[in-house]
C-alpha positions, -999 to +999 in steps of 0.1 A: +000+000+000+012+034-009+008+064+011+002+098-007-003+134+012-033+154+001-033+193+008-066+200+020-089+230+043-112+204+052-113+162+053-148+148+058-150+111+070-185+094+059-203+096+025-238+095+041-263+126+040-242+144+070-213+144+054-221+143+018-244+179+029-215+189+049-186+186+025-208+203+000-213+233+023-176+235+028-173+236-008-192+262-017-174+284+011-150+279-010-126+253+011-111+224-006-128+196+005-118+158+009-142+131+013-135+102+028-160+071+022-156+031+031-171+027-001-158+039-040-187+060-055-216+042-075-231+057-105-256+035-099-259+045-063-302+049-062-305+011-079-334-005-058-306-033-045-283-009-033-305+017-023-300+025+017-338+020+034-332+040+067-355+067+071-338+106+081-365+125+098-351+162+092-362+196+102-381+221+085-349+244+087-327+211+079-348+211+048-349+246+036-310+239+046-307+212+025-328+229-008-305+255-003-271+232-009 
């Protein structure tokens, strides 16, 4: 395994809705951004077998929030 140093304002560990909305937040302030994820992205991430089930229950001001990203 090779090791390689990334430059970076901000490092985000989880690809979930937290920190998929968070990095994305950071982003647009204009902060470079790493995301760190157990799991390689999926085109086919909203495919009915690997679709996540849980249910979020978020806040009107989450979701105004969240239109907003």
């Amino acid at each position: 395994m090779t090791s390689q140093i990334i430059k970076t304002d901000v490092a985000v560990v989880g690809a979930g809705l937290v920190g998929l909305s968070a990095a994305l937040a950071m982003h647009q302030l204009e902060l470079k951004v790493t995301l760190i994820a157990a799991e390689q992205a999926s085109d086919s991430v909203f495919e009915a077998d690997e679709w996540d089930q849980r249910i979020y229950a978020i806040s009107p001001q989450n979701m105004q929030w969240l239109k907003h990203l």
